[in-house]
N, C-alpha and C positions, 0 to 999 in steps of 0.2 A: 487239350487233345484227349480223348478220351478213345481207349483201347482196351480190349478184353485178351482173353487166351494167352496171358504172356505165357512164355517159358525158354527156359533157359537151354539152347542148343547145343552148347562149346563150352567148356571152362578148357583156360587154356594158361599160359606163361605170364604172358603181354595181355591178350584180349580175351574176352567171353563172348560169345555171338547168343542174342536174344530172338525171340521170334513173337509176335505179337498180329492182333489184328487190330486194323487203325480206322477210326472211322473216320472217310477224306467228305465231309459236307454232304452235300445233295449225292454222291456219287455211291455212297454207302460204304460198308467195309471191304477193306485189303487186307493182304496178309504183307509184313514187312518185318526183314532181318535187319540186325543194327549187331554193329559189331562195339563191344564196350569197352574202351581203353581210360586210361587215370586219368592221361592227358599229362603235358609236359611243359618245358619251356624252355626257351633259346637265346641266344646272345649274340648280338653282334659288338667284339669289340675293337673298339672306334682308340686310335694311336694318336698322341699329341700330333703328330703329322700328317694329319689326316688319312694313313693308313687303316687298311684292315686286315685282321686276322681271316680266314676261312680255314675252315679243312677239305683233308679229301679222304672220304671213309667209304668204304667196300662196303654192301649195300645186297645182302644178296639176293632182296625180294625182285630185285634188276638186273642183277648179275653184272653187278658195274659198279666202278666208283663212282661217289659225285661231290662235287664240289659244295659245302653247303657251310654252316654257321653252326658253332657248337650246340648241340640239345641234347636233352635226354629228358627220360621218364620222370613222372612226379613216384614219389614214395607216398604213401598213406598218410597223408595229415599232414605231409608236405609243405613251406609257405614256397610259391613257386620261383621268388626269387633266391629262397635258399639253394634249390635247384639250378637254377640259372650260375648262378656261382660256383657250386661244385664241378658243372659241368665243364666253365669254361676252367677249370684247374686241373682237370681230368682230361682234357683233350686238348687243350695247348698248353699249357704252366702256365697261364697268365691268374694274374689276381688283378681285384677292380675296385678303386675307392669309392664308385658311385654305378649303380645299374637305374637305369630309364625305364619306365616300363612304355613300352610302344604298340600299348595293348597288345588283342588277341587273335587267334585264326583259329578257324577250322577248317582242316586240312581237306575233310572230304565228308559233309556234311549228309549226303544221299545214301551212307552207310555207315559210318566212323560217330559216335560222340565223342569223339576225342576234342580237347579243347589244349591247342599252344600259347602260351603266356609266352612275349614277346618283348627283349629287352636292350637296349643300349649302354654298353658297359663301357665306360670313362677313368682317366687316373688309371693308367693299367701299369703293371709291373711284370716283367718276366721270371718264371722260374720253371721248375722241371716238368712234364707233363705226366702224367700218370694214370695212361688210361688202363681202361679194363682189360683184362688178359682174354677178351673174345672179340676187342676191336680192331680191325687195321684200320688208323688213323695217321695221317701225315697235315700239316701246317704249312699255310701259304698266306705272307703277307703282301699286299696288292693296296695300289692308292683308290681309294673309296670308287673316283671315278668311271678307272677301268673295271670293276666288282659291277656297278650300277649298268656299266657297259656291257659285260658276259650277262649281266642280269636280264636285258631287253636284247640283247643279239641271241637269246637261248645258248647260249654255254655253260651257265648256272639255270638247272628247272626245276631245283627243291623249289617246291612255292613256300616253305617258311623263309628260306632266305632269301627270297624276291620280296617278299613281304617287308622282312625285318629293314633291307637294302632300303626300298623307296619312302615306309615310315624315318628311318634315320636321316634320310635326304632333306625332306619335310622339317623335320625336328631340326636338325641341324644348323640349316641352309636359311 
């Protein structure tokens, strides 16, 4: 890909917003924003009983809870299963003697480089959760099939946890 005129729009918390002109083929150049996040990863973890964990966290770029699979941000040099693990100890208590990776997503590739590392967490054990002191976060466990079920009737519409749901089915099944 080859583009000129970067520059940097936003430094922000979470994201930085770039701006660039991109040159699209025969069509010649465009200008295009791209919004720059670490990127993260996520867990589904999967219960000898073939239950699941989900959460349901307050969300306020929707001003909604939703129902989704524990994630969080990658830290700087991150390995993203280390993330993966923190997170789900940080938003349910569970610990996991084995995480899957179940590849990856991009969340919203027409603006976002974000990139989600995608993972199925096995051998889990419960203990306390400890999230962040700026999350509201609640834990719901659900047999895989009802989850996979909210997941195509739309009552779960994070697409990382439809993602992670139908790779686990796969993997699994």
């Amino acid at each position: 890909m080859e583009t000129k005129n970067r520059s940097v729009l936003f430094n922000g918390i979470v994201v930085d917003i770039e701006q660039m002109d991109v040159l699209i083929g025969e069509q010649g150049w465009y200008t295009y924003q791209v919004v720059r996040h670490p990127g993260g990863a996520a867990v589904l973890p999967l219960h000898d009983d073939g239950s699941v964990t989900l959460i349901r966290q307050l969300r306020p770029a929707i001003d909604d809870f939703l129902m989704e699979i524990p994630a969080g941000r990658l830290s700087k040099g991150e390995d993203p299963a280390a993330c993966a693990a923190r997170e789900l100890i940080e938003e349910t208590g569970l610990r996991a003697e084995k995480f899957t990776p179940l590849g990856i997503l991009h969340p919203s590739p027409g603006v976002f480089d974000e990139v989600v590392h995608l993972y199925l967490a096995t051998g889990l054990t419960a203990g306390e959760a400890e999230p962040e002191d700026y999350e509201e976060i609640s834990s719901i466990r659900i047999p895989l099939p009802k989850a996979l079920e909210m997941a195509a009737d739309g009552s779960i519409t994070d697409g990382k946890t439809i993602a992670a749901l139908l790779r686990a089915q796969r993997h699994i099944g």
